[in-house]
SEFIZA-3560 file (N, C-alpha, C; in Angstrom, 3 decimals):
REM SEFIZA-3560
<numar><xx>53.967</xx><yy>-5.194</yy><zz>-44.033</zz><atom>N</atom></numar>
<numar><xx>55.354</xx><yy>-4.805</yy><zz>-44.033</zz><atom>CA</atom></numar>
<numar><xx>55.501</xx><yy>-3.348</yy><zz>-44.480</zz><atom>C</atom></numar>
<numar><xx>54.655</xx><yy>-2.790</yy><zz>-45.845</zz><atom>N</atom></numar>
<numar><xx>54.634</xx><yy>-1.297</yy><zz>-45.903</zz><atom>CA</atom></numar>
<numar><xx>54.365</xx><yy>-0.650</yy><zz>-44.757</zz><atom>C</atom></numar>
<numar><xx>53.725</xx><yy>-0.832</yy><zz>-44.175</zz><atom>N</atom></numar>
<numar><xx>53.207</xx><yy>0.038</yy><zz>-42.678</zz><atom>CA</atom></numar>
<numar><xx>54.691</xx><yy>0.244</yy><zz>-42.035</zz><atom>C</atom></numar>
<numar><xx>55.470</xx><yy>-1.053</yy><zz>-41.705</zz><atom>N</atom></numar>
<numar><xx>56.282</xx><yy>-0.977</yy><zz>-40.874</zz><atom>CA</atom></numar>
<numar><xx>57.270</xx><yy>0.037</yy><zz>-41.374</zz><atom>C</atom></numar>
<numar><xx>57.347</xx><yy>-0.473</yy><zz>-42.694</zz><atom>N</atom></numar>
<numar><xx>58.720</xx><yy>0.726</yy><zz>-43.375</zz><atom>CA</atom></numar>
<numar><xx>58.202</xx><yy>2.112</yy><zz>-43.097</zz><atom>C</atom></numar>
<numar><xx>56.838</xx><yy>2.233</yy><zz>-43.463</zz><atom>N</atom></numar>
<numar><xx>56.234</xx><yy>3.673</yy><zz>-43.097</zz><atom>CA</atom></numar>
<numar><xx>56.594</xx><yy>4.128</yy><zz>-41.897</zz><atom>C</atom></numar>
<numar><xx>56.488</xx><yy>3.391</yy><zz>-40.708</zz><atom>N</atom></numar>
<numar><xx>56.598</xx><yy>3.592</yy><zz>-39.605</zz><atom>CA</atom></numar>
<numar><xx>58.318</xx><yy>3.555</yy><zz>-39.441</zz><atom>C</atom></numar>
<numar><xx>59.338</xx><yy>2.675</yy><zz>-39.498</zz><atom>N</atom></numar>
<numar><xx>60.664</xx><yy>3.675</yy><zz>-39.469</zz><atom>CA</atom></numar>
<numar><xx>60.846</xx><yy>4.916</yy><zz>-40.314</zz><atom>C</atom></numar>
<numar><xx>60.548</xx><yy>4.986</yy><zz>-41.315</zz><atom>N</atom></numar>
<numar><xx>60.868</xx><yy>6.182</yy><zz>-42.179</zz><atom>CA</atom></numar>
<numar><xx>60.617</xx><yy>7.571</yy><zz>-41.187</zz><atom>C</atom></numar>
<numar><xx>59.580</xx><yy>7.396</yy><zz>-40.651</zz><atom>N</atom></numar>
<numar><xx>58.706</xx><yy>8.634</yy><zz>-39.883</zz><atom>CA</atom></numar>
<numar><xx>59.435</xx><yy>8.868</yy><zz>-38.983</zz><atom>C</atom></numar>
<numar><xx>60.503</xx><yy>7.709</yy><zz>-38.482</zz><atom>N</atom></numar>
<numar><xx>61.583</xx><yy>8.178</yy><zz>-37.408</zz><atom>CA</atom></numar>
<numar><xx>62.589</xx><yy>8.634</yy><zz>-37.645</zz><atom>C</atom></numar>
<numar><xx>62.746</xx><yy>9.026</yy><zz>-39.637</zz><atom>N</atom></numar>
<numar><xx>63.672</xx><yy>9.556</yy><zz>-39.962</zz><atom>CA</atom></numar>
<numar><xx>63.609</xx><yy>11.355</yy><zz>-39.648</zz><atom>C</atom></numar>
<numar><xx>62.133</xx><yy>11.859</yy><zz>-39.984</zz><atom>N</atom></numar>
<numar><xx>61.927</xx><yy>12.782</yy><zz>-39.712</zz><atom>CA</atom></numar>
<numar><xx>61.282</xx><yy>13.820</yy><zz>-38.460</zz><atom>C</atom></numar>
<numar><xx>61.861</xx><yy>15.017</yy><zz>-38.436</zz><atom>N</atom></numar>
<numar><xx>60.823</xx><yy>15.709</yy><zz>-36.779</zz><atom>CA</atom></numar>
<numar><xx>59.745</xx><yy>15.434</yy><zz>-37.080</zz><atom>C</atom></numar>
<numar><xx>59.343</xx><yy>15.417</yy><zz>-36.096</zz><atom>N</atom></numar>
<numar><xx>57.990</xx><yy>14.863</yy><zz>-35.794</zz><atom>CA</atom></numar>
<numar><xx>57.338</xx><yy>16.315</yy><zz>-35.797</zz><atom>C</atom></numar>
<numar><xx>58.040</xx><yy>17.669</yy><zz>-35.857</zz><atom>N</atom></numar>
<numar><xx>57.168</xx><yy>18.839</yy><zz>-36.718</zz><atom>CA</atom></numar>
<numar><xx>56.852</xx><yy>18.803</yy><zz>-37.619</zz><atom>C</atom></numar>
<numar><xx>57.899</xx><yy>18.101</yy><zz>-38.814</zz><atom>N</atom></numar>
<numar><xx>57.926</xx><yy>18.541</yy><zz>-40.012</zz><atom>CA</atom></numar>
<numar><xx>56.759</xx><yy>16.888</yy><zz>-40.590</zz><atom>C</atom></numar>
<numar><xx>56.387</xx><yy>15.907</yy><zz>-39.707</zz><atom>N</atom></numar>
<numar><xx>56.077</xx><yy>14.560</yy><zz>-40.122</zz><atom>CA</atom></numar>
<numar><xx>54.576</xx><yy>14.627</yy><zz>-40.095</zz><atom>C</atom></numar>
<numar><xx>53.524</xx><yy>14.847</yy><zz>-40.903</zz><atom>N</atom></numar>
<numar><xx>52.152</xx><yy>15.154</yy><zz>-41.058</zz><atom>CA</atom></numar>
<numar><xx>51.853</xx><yy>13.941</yy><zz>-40.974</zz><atom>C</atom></numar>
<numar><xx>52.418</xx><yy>12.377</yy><zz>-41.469</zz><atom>N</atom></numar>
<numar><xx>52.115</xx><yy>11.359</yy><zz>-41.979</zz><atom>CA</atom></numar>
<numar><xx>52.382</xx><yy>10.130</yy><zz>-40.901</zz><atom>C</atom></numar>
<numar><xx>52.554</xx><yy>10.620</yy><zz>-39.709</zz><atom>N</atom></numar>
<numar><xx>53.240</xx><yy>9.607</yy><zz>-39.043</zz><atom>CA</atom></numar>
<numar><xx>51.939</xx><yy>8.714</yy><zz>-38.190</zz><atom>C</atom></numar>
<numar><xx>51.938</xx><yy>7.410</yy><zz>-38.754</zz><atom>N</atom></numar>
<numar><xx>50.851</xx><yy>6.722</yy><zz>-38.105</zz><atom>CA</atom></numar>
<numar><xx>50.480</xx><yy>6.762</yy><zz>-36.645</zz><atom>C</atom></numar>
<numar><xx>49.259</xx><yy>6.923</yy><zz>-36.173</zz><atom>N</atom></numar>
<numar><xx>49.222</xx><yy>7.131</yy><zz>-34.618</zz><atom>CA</atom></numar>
<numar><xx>49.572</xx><yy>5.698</yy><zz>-33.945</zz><atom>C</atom></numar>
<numar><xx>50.102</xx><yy>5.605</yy><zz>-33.173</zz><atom>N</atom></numar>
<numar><xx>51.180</xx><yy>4.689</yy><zz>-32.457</zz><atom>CA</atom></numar>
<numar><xx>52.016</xx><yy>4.394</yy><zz>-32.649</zz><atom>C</atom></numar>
<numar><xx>53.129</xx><yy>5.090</yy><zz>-33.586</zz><atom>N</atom></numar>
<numar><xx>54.523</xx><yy>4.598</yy><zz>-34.221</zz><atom>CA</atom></numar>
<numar><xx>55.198</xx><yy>6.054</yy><zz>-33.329</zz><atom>C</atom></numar>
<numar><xx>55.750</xx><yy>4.788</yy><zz>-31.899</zz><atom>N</atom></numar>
<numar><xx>56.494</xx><yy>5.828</yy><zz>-30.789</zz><atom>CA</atom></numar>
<numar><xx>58.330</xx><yy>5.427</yy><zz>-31.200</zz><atom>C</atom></numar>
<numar><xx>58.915</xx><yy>6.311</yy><zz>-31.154</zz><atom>N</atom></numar>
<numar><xx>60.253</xx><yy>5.778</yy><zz>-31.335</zz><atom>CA</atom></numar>
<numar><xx>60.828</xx><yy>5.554</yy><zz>-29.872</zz><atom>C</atom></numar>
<numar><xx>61.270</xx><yy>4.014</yy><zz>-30.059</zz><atom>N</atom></numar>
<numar><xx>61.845</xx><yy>3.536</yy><zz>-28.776</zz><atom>CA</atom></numar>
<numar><xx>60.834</xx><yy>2.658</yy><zz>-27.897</zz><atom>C</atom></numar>
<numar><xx>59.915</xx><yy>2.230</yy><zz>-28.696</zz><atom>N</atom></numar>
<numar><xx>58.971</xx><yy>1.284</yy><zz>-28.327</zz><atom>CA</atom></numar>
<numar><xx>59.359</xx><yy>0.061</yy><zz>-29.261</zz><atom>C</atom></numar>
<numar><xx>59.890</xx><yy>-1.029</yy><zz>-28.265</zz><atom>N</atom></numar>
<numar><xx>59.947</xx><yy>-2.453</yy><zz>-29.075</zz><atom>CA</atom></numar>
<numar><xx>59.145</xx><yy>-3.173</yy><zz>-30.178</zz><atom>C</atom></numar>
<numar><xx>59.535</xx><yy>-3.529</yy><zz>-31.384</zz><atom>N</atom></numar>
<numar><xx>58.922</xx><yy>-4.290</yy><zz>-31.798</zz><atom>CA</atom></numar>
<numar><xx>59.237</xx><yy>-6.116</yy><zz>-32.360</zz><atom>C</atom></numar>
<numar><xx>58.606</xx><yy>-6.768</yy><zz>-32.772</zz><atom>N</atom></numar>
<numar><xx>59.181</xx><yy>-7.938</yy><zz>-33.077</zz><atom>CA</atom></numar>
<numar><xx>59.510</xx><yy>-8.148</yy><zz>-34.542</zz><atom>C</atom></numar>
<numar><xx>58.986</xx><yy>-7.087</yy><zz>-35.284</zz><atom>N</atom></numar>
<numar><xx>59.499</xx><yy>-6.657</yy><zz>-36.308</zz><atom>CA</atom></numar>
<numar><xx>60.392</xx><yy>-5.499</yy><zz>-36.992</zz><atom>C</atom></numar>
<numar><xx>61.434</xx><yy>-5.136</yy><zz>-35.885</zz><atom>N</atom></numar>
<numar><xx>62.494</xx><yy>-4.363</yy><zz>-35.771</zz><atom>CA</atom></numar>
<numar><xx>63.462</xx><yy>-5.302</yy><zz>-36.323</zz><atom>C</atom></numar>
<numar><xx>64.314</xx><yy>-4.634</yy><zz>-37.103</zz><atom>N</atom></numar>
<numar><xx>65.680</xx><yy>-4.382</yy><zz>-37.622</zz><atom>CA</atom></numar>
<numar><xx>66.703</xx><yy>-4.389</yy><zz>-36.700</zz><atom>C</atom></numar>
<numar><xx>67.503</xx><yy>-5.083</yy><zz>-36.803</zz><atom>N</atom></numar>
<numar><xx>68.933</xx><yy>-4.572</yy><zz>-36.085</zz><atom>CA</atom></numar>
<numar><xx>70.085</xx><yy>-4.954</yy><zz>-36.625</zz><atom>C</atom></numar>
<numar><xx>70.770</xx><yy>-3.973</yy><zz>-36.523</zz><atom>N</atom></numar>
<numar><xx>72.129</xx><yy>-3.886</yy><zz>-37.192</zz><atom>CA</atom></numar>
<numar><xx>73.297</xx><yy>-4.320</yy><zz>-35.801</zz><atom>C</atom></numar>
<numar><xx>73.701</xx><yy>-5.546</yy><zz>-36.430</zz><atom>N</atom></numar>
<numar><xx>74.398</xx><yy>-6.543</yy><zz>-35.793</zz><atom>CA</atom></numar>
<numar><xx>76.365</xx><yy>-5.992</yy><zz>-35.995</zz><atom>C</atom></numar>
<numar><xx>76.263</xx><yy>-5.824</yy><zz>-36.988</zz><atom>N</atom></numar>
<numar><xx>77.670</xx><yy>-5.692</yy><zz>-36.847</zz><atom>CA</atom></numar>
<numar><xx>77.510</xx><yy>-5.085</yy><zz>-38.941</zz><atom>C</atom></numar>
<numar><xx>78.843</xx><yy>-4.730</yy><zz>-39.019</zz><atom>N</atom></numar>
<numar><xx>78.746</xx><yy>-3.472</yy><zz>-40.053</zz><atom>CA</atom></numar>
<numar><xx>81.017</xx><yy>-4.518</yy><zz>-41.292</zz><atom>C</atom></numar>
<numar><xx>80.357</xx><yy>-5.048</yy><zz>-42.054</zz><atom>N</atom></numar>
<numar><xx>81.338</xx><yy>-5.199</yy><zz>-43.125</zz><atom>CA</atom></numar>
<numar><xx>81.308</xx><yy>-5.082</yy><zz>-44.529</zz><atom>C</atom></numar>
<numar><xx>82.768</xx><yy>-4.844</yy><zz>-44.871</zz><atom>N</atom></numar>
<numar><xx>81.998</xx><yy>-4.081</yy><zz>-46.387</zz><atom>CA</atom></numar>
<numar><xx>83.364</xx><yy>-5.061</yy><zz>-46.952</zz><atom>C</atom></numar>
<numar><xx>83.067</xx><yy>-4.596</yy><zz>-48.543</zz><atom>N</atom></numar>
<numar><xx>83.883</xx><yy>-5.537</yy><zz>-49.348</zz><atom>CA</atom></numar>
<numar><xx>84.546</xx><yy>-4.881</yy><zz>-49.981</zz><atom>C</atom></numar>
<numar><xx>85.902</xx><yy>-5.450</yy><zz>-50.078</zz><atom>N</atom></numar>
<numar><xx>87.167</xx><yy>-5.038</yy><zz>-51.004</zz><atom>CA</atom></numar>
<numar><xx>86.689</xx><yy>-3.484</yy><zz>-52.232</zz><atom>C</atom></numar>
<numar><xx>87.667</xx><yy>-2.639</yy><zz>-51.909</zz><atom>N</atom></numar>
<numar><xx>86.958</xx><yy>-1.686</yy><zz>-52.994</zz><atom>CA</atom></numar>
<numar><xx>88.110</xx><yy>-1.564</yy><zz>-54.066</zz><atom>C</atom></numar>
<numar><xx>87.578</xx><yy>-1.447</yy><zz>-55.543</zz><atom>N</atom></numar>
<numar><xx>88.899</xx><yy>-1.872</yy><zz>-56.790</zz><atom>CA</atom></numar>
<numar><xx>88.063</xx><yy>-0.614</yy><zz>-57.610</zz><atom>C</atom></numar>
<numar><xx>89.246</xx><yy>-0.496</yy><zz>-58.842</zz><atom>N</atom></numar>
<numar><xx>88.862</xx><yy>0.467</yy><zz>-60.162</zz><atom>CA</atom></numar>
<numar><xx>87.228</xx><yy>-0.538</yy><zz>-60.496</zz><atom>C</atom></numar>
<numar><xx>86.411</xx><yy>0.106</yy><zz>-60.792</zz><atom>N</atom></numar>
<numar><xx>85.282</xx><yy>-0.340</yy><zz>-61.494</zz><atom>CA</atom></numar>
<numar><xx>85.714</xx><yy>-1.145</yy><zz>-62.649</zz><atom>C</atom></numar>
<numar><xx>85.665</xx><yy>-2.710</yy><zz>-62.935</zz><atom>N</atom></numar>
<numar><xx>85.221</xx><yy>-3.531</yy><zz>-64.057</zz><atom>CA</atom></numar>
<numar><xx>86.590</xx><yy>-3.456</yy><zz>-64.609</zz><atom>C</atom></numar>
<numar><xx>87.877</xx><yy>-2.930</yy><zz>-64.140</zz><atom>N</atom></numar>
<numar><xx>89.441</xx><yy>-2.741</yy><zz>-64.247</zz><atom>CA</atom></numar>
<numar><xx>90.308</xx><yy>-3.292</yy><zz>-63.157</zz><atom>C</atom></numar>
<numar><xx>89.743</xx><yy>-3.531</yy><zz>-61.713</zz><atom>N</atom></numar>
<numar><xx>90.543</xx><yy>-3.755</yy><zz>-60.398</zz><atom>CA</atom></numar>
<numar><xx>90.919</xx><yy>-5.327</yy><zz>-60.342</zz><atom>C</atom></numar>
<numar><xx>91.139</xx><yy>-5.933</yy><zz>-59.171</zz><atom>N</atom></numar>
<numar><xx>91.716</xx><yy>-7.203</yy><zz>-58.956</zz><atom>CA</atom></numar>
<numar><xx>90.374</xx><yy>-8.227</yy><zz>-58.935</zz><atom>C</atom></numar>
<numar><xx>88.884</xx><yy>-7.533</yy><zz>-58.827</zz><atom>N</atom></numar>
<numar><xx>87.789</xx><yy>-8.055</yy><zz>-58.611</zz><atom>CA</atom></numar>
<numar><xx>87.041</xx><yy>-8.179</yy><zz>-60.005</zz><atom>C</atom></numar>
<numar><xx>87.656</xx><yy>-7.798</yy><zz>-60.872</zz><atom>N</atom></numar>
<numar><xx>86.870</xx><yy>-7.334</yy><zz>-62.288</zz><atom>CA</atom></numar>
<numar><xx>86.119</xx><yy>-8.713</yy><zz>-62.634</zz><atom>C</atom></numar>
<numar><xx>86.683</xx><yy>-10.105</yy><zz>-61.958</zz><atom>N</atom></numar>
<numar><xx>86.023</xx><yy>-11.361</yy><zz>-62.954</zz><atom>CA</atom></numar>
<numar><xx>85.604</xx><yy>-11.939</yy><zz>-61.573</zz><atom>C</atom></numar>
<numar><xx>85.292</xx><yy>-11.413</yy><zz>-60.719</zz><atom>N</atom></numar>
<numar><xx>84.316</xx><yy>-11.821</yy><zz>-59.395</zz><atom>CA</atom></numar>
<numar><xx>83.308</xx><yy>-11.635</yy><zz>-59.171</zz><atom>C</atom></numar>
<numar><xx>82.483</xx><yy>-12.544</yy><zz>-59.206</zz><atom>N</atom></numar>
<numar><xx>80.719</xx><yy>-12.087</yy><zz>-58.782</zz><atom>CA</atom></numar>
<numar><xx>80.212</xx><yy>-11.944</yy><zz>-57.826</zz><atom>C</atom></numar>
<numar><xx>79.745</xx><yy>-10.869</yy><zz>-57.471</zz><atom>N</atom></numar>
<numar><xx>79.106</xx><yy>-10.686</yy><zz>-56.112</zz><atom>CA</atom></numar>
<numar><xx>78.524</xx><yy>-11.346</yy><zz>-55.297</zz><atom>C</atom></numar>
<numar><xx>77.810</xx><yy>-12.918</yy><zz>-56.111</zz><atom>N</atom></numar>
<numar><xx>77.611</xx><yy>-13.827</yy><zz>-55.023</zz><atom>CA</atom></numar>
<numar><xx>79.106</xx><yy>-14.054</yy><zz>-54.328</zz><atom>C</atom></numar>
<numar><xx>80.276</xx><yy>-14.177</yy><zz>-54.506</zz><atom>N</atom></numar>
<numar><xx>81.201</xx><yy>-14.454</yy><zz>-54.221</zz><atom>CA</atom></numar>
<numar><xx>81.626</xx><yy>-13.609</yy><zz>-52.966</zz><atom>C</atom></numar>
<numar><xx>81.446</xx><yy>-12.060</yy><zz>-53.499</zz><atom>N</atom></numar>
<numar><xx>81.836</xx><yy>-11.154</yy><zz>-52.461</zz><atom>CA</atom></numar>
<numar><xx>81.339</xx><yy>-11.354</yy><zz>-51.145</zz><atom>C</atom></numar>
<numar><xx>79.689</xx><yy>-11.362</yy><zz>-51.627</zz><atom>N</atom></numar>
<numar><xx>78.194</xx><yy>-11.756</yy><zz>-50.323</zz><atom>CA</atom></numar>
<numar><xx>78.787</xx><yy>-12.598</yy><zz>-49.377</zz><atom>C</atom></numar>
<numar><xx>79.110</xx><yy>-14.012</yy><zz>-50.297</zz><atom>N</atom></numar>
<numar><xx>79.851</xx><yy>-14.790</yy><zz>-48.873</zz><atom>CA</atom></numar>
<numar><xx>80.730</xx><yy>-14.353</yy><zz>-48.248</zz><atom>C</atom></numar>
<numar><xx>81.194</xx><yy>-13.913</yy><zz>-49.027</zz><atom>N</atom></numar>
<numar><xx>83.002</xx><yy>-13.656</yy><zz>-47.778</zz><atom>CA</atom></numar>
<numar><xx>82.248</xx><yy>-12.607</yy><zz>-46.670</zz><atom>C</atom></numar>
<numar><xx>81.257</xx><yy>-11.443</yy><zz>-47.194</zz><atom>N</atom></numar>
<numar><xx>80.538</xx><yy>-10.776</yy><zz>-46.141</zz><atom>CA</atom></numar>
<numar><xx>79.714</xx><yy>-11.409</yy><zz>-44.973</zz><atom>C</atom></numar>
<numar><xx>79.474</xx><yy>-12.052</yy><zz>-45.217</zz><atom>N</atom></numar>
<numar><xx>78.299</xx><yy>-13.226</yy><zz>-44.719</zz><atom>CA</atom></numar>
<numar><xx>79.125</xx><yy>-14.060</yy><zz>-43.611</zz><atom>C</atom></numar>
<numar><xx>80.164</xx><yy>-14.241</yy><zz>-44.102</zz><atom>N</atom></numar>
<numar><xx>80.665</xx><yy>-15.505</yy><zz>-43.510</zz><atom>CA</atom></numar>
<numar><xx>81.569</xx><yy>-14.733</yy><zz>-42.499</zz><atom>C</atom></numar>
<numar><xx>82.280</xx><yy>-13.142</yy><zz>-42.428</zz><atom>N</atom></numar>
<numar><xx>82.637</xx><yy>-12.254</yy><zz>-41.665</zz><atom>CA</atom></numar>
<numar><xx>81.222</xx><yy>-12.339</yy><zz>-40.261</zz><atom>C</atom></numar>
<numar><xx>80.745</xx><yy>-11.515</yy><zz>-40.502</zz><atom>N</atom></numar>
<numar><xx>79.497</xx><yy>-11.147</yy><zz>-40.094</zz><atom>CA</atom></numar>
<numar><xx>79.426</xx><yy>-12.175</yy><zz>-39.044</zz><atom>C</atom></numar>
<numar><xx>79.631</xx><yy>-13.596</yy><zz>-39.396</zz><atom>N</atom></numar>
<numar><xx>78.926</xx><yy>-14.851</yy><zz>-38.877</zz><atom>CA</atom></numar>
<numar><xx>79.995</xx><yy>-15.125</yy><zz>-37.586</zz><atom>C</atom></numar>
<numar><xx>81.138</xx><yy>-14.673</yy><zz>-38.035</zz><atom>N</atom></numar>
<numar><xx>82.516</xx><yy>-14.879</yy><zz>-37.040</zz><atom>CA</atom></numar>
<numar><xx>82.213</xx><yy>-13.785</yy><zz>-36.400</zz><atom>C</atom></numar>
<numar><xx>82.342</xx><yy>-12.583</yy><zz>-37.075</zz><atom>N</atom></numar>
<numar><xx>82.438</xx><yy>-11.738</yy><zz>-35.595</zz><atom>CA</atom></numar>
<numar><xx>81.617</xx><yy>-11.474</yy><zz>-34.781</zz><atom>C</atom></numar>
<numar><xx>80.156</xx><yy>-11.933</yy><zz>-35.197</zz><atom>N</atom></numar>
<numar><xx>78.893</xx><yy>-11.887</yy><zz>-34.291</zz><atom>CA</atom></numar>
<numar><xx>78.704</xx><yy>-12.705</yy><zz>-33.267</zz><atom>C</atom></numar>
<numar><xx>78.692</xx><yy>-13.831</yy><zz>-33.673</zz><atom>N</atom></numar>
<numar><xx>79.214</xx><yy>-15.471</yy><zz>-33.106</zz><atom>CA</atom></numar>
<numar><xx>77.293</xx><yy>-15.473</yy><zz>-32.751</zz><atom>C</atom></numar>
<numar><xx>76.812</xx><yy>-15.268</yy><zz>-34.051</zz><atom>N</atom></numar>
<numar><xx>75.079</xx><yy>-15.426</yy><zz>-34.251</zz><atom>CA</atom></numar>
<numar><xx>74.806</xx><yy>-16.804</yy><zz>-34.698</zz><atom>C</atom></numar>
<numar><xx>74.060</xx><yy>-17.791</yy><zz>-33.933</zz><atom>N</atom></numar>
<numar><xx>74.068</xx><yy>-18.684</yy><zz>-34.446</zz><atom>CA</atom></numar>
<numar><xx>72.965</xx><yy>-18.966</yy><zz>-35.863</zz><atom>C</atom></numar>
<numar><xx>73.554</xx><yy>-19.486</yy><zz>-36.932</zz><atom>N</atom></numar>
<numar><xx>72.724</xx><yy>-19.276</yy><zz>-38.624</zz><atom>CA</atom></numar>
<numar><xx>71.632</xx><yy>-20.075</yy><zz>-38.463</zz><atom>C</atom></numar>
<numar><xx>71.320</xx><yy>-21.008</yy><zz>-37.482</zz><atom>N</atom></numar>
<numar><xx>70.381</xx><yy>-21.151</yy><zz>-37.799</zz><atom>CA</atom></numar>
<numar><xx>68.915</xx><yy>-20.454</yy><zz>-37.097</zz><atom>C</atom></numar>
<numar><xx>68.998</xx><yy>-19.409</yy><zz>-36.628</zz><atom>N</atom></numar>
<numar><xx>68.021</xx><yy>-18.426</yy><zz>-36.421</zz><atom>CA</atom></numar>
<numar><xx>67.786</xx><yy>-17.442</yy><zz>-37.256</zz><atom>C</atom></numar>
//
């Protein structure tokens, strides 16, 4: 799994400036251990440890993110 992170990171940078970039890590070549960003939600934002969220725990928040995510993707959970 380090390799792999190695290998996106390297697509963060030119490939002038990238001395380190493993030989065969092509950007835009499939893998089955690629990432993808499905859809993008964020959670309620309040005064820090003062707002309407102050006695809510982030497992709490997670779901409501989670359970967004799950509707607007229409991904089925058990994959």
């Amino acid at each position: 799994m380090a390799s792999r992170l190695s290998q996106i990171a390297s697509h963060l940078v030119p490939e002038s400036m990238n001395h380190h970039r493993p030989s065969g890590a092509k950007i835009g070549v499939k893998s089955d251990d690629d990432v993808v960003i499905c859809c993008a939600v964020r959670t309620p934002i309040t005064r820090g440890f003062k707002g309407g969220f102050k006695d809510t725990v982030p497992e709490d928040l997670l779901a409501e993110v989670l359970i967004a995510v799950k509707e607007r993707t229409k991904i089925d959970p058990s994959l």
